[in-house]
N, C-alpha and C positions, 0 to 999 in steps of 0.2 A: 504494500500500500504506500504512495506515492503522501508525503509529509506535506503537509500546509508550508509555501514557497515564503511568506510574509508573516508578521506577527497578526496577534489576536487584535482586535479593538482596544481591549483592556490591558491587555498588556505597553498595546504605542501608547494609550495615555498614560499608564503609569509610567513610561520609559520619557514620556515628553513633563510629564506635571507631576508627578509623585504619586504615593498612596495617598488614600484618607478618603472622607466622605464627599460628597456631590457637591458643598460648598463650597470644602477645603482647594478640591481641583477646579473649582470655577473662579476661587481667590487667584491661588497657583496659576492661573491661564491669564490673569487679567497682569499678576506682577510679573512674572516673567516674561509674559510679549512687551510690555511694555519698559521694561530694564535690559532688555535684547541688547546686545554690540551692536546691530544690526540688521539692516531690514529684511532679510533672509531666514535672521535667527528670531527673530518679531515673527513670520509665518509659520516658524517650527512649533510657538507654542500657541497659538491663537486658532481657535477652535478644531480642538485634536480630531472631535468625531469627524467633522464634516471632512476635514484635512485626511482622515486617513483610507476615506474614500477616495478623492480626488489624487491621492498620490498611489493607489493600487490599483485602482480601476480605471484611472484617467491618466495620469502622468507617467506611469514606468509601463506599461502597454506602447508607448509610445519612443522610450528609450533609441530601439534599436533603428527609428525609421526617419525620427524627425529631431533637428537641431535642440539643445537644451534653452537657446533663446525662446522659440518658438509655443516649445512645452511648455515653457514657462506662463507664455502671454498669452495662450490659448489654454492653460489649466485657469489662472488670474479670473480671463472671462467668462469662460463656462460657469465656474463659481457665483462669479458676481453675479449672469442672467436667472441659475438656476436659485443659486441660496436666496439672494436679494429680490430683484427683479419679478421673478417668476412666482416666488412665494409670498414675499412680502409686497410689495408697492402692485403690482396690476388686478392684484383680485379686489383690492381696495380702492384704486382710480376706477374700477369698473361698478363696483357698489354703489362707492361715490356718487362719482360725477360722468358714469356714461360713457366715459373719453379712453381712448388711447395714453400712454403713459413716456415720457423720454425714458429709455436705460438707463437710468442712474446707476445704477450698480453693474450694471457691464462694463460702462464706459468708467465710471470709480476705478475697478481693477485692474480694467486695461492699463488708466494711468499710473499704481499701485505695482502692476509688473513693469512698465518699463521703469519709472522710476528704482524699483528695486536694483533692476536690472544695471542702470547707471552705476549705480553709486558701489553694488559691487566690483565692475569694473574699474573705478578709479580707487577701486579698496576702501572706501570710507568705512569708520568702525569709530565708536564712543566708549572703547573698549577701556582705555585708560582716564574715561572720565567720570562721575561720581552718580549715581543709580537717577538720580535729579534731572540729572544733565542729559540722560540718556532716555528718561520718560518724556522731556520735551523735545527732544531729537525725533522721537519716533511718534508723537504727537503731530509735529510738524511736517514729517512726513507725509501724514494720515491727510491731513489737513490740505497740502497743496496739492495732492490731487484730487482731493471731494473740491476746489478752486478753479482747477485744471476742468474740472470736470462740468461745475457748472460753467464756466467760460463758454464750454462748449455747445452745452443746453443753452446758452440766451443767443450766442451767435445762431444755432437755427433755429430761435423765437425771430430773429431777425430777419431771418432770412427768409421764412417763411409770412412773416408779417408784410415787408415789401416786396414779396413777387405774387 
């Protein structure tokens, strides 16, 4: 009989967040993504379940075929349509208000992977700088591409307003 090729669920969160109770590891997911060196090590601990789908069933299927930029910016927005998008904001613009919805969260991750992407290549890391310093490093992250993001959302209110 052929062994399970990847860990359990339970096992990658305790391996990414520690033991303890449902709290303790949702404490544990909020201080460790957010004291990360790194915008890399920010997605290692920020949400393990969803994350250990997307990296077994969506991202290492895709290893042998396609670029690690690629995987990267096409795991980012699957995520973003499916987790964000898909589940939260459209079944509620449609309750709402009737209306079609911008991707927020497609286009959020989109910006979210390549920004990541960046700053891994020029090595950025807040690795020797104080847990402080590094919660508003990856704050700031977060933030300029939910910026980036709406930029892009009012440019085609615009666009769509004068044509």
């Amino acid at each position: 009989m052929k062994q399970n090729s990847h860990k359990t669920l339970k096992h990658y969160i305790h391996l990414r967040l520690g033991k303890g109770n449902f709290f303790e590891i949702l404490k544990s997911m909020f201080v460790k993504a957010f004291r990360a060196k790194t915008a890399k090590e920010f997605w290692n601990y920020w949400n393990p379940v969803f994350g250990y789908f997307m990296l077994f069933y969506f991202y290492k299927p895709l290893t042998n075929k396609v670029p690690r930029a690629i995987r990267v910016i096409a795991t980012f927005t699957v995520s973003g349509f499916f987790l964000h998008d898909l589940l939260l904001w459209w079944p509620f613009c449609w309750m709402i208000a009737y209306k079609t919805h911008f991707p927020l969260g497609t286009v959020w991750f989109l910006f979210l992977a390549i920004i990541m992407l960046i700053l891994e290549k020029k090595g950025f890391s807040t690795e020797r700088y104080s847990p402080e310093i590094r919660v508003l490093t990856n704050f700031i992250y977060i933030s300029i591409a939910l910026g980036l993001t709406l930029l892009v959302e009012g440019g085609i209110k615009l666009l769509i307003f004068y044509c």
